[in-house]
KOLGU-4560 file (N, C-alpha, C; in nm, 3 decimals, padded with zeros to 5 digits):
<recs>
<n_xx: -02.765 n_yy: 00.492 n_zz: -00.431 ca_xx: -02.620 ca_yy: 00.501 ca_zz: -00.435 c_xx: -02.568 c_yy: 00.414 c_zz: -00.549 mol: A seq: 1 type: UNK>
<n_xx: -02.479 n_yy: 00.468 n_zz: -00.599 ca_xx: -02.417 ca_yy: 00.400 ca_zz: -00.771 c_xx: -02.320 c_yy: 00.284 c_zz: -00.702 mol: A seq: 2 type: UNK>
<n_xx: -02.327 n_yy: 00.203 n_zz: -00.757 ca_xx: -02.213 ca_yy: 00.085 ca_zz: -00.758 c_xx: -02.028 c_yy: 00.148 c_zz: -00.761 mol: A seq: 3 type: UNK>
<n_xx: -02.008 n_yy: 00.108 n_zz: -00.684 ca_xx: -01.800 ca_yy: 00.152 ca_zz: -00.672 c_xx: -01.766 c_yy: 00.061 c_zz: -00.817 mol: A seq: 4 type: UNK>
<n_xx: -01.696 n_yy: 00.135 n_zz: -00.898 ca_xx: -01.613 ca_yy: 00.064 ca_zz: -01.043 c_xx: -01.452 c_yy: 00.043 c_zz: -00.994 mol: A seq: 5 type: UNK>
<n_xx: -01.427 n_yy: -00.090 n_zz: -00.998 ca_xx: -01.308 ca_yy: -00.136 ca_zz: -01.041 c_xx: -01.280 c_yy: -00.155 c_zz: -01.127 mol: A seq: 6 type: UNK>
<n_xx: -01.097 n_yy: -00.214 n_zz: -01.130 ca_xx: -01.033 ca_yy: -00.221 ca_zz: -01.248 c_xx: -00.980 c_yy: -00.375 c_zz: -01.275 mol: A seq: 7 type: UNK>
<n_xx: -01.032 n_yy: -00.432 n_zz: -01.139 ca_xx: -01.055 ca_yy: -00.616 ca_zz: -01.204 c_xx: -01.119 c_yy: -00.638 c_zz: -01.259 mol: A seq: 8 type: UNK>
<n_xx: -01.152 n_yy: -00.794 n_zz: -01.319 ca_xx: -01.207 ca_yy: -00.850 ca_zz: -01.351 c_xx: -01.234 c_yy: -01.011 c_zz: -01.332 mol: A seq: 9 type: UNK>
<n_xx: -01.300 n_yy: -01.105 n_zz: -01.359 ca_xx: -01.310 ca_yy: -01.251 ca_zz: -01.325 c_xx: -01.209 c_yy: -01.301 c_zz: -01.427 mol: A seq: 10 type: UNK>
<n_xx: -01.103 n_yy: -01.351 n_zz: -01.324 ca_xx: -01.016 ca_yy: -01.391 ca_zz: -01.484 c_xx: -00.895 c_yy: -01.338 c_zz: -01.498 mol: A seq: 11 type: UNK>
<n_xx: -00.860 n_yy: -01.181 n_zz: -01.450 ca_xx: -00.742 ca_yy: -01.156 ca_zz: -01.415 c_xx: -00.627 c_yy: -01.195 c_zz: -01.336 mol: A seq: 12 type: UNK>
<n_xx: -00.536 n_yy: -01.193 n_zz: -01.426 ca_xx: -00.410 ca_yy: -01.213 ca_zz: -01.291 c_xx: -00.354 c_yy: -01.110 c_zz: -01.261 mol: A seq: 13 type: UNK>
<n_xx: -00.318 n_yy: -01.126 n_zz: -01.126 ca_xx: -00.330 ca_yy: -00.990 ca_zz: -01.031 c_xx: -00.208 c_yy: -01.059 c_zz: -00.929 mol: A seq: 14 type: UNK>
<n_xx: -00.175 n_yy: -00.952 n_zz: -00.879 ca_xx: -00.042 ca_yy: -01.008 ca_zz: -00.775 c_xx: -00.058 c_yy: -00.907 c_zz: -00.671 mol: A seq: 15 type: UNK>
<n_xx: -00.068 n_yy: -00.974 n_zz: -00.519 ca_xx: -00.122 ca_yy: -00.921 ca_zz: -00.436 c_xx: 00.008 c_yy: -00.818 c_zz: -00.371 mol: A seq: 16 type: UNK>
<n_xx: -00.015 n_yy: -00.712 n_zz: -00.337 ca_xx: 00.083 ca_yy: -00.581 ca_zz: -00.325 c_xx: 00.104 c_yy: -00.577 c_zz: -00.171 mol: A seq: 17 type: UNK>
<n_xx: -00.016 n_yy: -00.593 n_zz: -00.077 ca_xx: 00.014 ca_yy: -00.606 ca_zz: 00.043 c_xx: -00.073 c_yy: -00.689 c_zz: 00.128 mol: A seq: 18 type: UNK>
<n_xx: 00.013 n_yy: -00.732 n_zz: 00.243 ca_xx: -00.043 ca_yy: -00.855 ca_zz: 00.343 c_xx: 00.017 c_yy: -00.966 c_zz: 00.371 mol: A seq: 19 type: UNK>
<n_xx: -00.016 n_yy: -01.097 n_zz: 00.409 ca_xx: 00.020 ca_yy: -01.162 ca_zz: 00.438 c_xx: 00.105 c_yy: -01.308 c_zz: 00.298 mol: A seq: 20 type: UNK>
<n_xx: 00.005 n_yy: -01.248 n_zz: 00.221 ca_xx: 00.074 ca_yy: -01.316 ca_zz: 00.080 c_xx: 00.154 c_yy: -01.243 c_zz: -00.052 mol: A seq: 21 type: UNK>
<n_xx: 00.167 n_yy: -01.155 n_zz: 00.034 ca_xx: 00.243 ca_yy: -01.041 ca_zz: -00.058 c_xx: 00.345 c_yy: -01.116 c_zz: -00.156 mol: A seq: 22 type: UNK>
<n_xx: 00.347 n_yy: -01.046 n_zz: -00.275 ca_xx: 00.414 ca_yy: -01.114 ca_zz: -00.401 c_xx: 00.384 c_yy: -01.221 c_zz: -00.489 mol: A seq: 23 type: UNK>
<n_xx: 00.298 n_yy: -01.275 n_zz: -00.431 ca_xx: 00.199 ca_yy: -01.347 ca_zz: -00.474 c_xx: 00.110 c_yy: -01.350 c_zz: -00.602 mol: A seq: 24 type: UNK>
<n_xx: 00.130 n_yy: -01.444 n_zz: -00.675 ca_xx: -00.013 ca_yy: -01.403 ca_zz: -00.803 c_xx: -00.085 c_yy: -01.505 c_zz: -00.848 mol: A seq: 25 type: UNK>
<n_xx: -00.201 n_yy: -01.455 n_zz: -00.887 ca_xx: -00.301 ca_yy: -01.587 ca_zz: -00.889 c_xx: -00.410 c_yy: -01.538 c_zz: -00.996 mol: A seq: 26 type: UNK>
<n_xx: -00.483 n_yy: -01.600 n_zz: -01.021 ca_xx: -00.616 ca_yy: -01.558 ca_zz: -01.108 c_xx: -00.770 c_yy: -01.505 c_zz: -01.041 mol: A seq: 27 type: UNK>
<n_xx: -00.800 n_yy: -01.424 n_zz: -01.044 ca_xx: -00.938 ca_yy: -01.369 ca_zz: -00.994 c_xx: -01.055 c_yy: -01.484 c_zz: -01.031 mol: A seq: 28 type: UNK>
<n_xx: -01.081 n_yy: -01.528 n_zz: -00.936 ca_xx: -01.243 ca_yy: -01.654 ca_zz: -00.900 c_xx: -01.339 c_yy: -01.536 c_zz: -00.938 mol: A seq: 29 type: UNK>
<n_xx: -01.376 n_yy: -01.471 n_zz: -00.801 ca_xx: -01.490 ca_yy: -01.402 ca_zz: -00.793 c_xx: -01.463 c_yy: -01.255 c_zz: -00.736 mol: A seq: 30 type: UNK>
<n_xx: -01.555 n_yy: -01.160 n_zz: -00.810 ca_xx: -01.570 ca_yy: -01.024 ca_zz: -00.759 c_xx: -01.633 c_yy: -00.945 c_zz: -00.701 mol: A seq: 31 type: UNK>
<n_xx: -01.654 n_yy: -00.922 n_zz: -00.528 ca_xx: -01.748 ca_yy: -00.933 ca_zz: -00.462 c_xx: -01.790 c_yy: -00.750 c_zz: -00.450 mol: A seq: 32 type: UNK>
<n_xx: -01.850 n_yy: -00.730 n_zz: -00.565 ca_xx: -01.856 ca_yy: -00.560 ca_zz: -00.558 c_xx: -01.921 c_yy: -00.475 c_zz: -00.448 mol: A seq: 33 type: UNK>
<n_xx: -02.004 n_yy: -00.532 n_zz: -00.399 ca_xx: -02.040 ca_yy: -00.472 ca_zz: -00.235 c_xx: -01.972 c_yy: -00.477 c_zz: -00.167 mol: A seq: 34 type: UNK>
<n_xx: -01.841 n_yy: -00.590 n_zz: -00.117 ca_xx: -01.729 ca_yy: -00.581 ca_zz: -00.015 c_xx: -01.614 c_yy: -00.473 c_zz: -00.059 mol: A seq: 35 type: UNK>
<n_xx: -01.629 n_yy: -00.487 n_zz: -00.219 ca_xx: -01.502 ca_yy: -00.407 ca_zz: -00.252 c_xx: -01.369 c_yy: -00.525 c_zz: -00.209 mol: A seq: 36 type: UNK>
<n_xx: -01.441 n_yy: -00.679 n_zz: -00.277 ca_xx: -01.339 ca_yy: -00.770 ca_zz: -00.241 c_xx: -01.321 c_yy: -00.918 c_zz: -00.344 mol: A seq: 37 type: UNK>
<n_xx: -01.196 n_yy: -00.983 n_zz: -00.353 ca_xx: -01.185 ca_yy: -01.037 ca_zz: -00.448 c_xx: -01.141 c_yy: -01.188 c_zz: -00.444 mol: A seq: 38 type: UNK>
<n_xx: -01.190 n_yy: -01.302 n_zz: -00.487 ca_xx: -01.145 ca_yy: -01.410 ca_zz: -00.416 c_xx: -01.029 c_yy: -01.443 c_zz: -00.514 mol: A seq: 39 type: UNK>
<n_xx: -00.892 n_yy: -01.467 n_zz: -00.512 ca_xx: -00.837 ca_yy: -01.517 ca_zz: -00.574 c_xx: -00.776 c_yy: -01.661 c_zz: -00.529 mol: A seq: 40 type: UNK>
<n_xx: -00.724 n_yy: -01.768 n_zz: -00.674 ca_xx: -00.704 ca_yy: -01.864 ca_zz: -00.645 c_xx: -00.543 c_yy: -01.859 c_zz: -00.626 mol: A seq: 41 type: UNK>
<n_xx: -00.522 n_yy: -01.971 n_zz: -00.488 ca_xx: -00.398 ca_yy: -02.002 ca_zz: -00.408 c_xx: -00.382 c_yy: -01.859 c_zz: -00.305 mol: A seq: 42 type: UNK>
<n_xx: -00.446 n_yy: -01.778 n_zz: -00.263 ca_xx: -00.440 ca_yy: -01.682 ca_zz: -00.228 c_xx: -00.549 c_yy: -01.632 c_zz: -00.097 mol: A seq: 43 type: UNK>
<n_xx: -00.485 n_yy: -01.627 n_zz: 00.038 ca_xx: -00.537 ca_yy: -01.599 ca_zz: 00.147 c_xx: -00.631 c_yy: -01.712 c_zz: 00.177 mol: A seq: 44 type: UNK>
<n_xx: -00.554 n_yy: -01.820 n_zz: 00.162 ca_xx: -00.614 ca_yy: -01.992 ca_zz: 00.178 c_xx: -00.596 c_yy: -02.065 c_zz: 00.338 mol: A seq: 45 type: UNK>
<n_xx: -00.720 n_yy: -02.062 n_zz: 00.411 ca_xx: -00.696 ca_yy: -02.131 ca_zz: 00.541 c_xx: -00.796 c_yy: -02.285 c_zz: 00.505 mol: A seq: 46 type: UNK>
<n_xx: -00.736 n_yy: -02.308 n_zz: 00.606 ca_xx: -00.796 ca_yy: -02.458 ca_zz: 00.667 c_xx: -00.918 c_yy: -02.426 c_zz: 00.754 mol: A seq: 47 type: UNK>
<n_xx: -01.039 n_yy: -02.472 n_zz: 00.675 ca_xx: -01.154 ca_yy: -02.500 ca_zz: 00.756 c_xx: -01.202 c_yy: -02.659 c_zz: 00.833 mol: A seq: 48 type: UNK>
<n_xx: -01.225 n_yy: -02.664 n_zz: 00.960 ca_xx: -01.253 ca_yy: -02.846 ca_zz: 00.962 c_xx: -01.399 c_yy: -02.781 c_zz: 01.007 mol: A seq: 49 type: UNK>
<n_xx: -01.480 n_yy: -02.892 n_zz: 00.918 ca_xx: -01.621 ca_yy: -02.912 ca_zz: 00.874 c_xx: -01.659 c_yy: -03.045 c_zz: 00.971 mol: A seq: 50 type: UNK>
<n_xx: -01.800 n_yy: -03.035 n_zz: 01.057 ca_xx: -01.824 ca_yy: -03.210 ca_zz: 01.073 c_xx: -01.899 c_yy: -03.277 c_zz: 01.010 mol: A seq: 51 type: UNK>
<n_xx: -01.858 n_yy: -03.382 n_zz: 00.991 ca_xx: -01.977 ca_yy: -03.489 ca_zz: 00.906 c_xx: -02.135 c_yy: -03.446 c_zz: 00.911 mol: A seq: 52 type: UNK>
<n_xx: -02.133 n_yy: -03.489 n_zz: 00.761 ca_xx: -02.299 ca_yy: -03.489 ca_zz: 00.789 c_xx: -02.328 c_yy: -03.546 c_zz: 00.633 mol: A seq: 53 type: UNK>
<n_xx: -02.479 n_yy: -03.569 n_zz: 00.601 ca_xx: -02.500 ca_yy: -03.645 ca_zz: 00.485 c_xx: -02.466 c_yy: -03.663 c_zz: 00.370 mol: A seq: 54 type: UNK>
<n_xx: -02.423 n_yy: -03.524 n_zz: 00.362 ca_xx: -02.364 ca_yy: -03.478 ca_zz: 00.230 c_xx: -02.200 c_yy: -03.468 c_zz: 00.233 mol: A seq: 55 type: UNK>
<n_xx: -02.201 n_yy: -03.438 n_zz: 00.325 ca_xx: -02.016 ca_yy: -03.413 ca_zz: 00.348 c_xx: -01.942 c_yy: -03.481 c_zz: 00.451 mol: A seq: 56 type: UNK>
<n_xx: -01.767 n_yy: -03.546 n_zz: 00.400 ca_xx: -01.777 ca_yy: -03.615 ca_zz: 00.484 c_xx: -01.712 c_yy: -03.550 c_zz: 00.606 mol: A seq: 57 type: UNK>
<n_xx: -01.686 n_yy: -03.452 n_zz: 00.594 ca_xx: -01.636 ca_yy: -03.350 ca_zz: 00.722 c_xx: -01.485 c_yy: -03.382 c_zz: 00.701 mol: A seq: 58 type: UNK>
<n_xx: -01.413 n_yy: -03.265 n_zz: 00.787 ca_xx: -01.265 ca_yy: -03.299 ca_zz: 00.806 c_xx: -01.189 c_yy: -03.184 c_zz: 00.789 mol: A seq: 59 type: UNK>
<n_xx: -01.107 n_yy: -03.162 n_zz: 00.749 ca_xx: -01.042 ca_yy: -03.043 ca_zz: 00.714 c_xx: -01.075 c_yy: -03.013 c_zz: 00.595 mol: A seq: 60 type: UNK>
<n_xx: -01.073 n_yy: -02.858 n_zz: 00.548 ca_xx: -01.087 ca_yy: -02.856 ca_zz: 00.361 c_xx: -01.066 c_yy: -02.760 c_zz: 00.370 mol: A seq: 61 type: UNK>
<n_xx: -00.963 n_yy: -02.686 n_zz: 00.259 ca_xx: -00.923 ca_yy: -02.574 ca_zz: 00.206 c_xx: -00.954 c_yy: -02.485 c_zz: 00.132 mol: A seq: 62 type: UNK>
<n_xx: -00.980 n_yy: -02.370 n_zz: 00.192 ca_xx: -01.086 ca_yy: -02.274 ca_zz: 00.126 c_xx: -01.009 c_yy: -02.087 c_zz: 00.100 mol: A seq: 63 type: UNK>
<n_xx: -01.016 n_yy: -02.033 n_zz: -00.008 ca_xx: -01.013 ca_yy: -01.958 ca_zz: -00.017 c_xx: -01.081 c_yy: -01.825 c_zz: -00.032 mol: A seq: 64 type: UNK>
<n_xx: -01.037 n_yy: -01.734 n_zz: 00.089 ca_xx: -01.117 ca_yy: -01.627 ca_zz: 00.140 c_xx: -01.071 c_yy: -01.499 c_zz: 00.051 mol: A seq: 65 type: UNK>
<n_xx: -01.173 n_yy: -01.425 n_zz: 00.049 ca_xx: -01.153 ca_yy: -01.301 ca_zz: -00.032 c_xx: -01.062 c_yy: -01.215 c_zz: 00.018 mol: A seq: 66 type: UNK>
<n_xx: -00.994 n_yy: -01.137 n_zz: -00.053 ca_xx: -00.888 ca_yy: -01.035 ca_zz: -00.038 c_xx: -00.948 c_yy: -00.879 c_zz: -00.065 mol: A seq: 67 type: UNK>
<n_xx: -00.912 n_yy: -00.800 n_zz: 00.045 ca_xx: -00.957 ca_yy: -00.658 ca_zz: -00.065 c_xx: -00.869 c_yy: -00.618 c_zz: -00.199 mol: A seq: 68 type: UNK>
<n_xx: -00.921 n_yy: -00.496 n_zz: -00.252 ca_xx: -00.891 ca_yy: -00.500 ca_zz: -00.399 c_xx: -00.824 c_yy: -00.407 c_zz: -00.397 mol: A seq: 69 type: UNK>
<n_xx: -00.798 n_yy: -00.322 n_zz: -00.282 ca_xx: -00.665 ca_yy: -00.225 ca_zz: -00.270 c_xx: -00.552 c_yy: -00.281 c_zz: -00.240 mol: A seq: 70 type: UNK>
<n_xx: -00.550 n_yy: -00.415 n_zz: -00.190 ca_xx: -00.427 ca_yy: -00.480 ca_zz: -00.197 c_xx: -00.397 c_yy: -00.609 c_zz: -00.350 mol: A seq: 71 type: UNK>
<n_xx: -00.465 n_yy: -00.567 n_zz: -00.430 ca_xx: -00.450 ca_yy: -00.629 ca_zz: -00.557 c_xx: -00.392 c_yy: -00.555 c_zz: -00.682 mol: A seq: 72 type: UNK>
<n_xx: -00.293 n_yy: -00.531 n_zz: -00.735 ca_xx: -00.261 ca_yy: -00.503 ca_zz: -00.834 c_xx: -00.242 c_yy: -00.586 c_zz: -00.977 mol: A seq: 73 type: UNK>
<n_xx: -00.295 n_yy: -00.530 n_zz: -01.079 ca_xx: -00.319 ca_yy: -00.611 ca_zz: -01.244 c_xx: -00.164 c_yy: -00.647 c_zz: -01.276 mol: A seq: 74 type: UNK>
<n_xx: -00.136 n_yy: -00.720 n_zz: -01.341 ca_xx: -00.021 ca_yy: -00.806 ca_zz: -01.349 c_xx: 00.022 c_yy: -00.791 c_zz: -01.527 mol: A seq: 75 type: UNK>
<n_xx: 00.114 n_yy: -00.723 n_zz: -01.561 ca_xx: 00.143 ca_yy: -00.670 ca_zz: -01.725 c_xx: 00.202 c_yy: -00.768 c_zz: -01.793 mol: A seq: 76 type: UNK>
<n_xx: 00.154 n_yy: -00.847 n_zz: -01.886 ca_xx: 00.193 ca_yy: -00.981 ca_zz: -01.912 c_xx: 00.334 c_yy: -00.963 c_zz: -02.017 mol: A seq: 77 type: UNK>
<n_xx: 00.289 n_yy: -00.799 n_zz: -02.034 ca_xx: 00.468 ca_yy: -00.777 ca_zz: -02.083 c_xx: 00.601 c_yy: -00.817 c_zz: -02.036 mol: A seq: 78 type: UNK>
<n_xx: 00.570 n_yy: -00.752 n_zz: -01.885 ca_xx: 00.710 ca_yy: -00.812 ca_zz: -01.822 c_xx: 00.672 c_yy: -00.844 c_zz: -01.741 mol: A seq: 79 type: UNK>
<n_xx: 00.538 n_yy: -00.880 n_zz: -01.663 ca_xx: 00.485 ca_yy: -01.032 ca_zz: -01.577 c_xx: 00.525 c_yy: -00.921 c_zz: -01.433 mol: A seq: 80 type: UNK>
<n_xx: 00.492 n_yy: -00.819 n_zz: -01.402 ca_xx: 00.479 ca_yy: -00.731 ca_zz: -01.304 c_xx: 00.382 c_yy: -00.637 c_zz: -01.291 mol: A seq: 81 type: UNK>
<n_xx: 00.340 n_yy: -00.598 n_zz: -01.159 ca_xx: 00.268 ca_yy: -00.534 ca_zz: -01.128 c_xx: 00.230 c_yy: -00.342 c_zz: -01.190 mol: A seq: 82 type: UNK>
<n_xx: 00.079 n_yy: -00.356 n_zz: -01.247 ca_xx: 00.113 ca_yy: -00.203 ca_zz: -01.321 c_xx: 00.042 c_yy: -00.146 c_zz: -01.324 mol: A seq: 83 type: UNK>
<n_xx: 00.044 n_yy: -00.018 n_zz: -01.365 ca_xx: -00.100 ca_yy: 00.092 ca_zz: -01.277 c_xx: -00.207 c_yy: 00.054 c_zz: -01.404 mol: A seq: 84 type: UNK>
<n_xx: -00.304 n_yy: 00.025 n_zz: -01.409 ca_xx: -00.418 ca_yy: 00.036 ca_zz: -01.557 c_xx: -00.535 c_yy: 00.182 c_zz: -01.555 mol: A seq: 85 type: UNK>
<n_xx: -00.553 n_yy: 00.227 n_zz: -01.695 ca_xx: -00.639 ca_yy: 00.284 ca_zz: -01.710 c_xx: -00.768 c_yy: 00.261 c_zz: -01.791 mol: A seq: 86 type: UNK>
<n_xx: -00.791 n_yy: 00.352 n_zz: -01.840 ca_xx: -00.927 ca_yy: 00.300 ca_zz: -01.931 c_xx: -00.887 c_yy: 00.406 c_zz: -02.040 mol: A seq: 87 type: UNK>
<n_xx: -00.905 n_yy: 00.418 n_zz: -02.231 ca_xx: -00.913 ca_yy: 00.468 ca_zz: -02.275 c_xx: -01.075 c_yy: 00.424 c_zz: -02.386 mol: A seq: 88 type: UNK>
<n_xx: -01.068 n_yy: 00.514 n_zz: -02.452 ca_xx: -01.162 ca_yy: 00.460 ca_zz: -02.599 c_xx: -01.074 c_yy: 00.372 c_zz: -02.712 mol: A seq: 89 type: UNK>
<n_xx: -01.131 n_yy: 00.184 n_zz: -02.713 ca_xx: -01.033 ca_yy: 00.218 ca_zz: -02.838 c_xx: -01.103 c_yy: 00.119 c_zz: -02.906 mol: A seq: 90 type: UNK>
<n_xx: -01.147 n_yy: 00.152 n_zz: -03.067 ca_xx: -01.187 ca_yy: 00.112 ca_zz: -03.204 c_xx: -01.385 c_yy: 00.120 c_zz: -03.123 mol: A seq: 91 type: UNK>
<n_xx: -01.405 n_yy: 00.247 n_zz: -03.072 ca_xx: -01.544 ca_yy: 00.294 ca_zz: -03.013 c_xx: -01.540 c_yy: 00.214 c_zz: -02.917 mol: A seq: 92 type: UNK>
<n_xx: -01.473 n_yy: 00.129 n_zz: -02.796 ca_xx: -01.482 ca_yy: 00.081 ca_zz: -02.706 c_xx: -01.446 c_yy: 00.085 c_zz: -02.595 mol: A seq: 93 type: UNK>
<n_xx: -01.516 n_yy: 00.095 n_zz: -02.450 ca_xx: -01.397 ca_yy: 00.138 ca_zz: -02.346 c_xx: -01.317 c_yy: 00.018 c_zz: -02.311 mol: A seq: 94 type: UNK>
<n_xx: -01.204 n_yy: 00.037 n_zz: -02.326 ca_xx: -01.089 ca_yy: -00.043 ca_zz: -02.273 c_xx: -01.029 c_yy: -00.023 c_zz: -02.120 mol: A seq: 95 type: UNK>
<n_xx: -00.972 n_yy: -00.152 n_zz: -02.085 ca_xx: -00.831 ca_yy: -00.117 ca_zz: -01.990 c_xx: -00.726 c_yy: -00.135 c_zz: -02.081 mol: A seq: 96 type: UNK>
<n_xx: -00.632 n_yy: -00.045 n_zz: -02.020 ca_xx: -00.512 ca_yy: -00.087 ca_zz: -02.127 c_xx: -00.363 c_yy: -00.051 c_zz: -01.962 mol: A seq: 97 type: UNK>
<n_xx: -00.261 n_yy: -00.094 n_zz: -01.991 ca_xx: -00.178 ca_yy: -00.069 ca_zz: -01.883 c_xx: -00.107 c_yy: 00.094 c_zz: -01.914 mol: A seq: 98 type: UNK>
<n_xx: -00.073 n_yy: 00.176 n_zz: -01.823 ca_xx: -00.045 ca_yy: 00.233 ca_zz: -01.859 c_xx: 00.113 c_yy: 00.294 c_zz: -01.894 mol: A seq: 99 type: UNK>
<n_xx: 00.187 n_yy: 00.211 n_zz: -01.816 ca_xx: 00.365 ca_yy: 00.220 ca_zz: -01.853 c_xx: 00.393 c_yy: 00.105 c_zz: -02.024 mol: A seq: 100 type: UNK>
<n_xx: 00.338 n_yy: 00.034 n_zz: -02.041 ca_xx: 00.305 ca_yy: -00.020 ca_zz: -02.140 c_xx: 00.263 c_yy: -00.036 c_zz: -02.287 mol: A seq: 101 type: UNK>
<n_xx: 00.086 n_yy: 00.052 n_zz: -02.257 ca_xx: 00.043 ca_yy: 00.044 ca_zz: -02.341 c_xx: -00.034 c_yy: -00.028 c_zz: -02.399 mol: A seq: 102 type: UNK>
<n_xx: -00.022 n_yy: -00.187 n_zz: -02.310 ca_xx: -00.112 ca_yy: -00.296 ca_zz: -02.372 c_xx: -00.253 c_yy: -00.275 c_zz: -02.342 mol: A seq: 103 type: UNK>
<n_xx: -00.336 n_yy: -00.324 n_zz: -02.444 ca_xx: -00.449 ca_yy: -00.311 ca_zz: -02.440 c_xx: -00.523 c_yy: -00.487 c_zz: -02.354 mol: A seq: 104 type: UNK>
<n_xx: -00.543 n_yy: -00.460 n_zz: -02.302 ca_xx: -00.642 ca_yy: -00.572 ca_zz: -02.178 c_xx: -00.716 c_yy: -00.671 c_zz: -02.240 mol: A seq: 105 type: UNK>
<n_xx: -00.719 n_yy: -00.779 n_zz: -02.293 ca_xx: -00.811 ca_yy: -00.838 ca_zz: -02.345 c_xx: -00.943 c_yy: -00.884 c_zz: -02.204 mol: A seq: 106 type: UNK>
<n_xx: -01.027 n_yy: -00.872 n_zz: -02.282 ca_xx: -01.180 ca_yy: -00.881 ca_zz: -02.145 c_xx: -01.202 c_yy: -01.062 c_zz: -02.108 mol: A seq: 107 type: UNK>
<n_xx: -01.136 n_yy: -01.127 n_zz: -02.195 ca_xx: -01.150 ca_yy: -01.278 ca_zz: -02.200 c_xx: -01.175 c_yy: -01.341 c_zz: -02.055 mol: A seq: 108 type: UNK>
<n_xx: -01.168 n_yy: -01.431 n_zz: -02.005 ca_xx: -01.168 ca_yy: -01.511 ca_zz: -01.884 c_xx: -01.026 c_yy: -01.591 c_zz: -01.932 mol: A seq: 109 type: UNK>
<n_xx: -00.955 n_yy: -01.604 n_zz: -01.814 ca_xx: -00.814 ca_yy: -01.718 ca_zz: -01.804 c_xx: -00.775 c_yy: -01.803 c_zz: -01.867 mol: A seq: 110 type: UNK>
<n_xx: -00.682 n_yy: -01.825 n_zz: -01.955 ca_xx: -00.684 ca_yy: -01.940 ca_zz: -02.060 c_xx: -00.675 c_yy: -02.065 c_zz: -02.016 mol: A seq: 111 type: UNK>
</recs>
């Protein structure tokens, strides 16, 4: 069975469309392609309490849990809102680019 292709990436900002943090935007940590899920930072953040032990000193600590990626939409740094992306060819390369837009996606990681 082929791997499911998304249209995130590690590094994107993305603003979550539905749930409990709706409106929300944050930067993509990690991309968990077997869940079809995405950890972003400040985003679907609970309180875990841990107990002591050698290494740790236990207590409460704040951790952020993955989100699915149907409730994630790419974020158009044009006008800093949520926007549909596609993929074209461009200068022999496949791109994302947005598509009400036009901008072409840089592949970079978060500045």
């Amino acid at each position: 069975m082929t791997q499911p292709k998304f249209k995130v990436k590690r590094g994107d900002l993305v603003q979550v469309v539905a749930g409990k943090d709706k409106g929300k935007q944050g930067y993509i940590l990690k991309v968990v392609l077997d869940d079809a899920k995405a950890t972003v930072e400040g985003i679907n953040v609970v309180t875990r309490n841990y107990k002591p032990s050698s290494t740790n000193p236990g207590g409460p600590t704040k951790k952020n849990l993955p989100i699915h990626i149907s409730n994630l939409s790419l974020v158009d740094p044009s006008d800093g809102k949520p926007a549909k992306v596609g993929f074209k060819i461009h200068d022999g390369q496949k791109v994302r680019y947005f598509k009400k837009s036009g901008t072409v996606l840089n592949n970079n990681l978060k500045p």
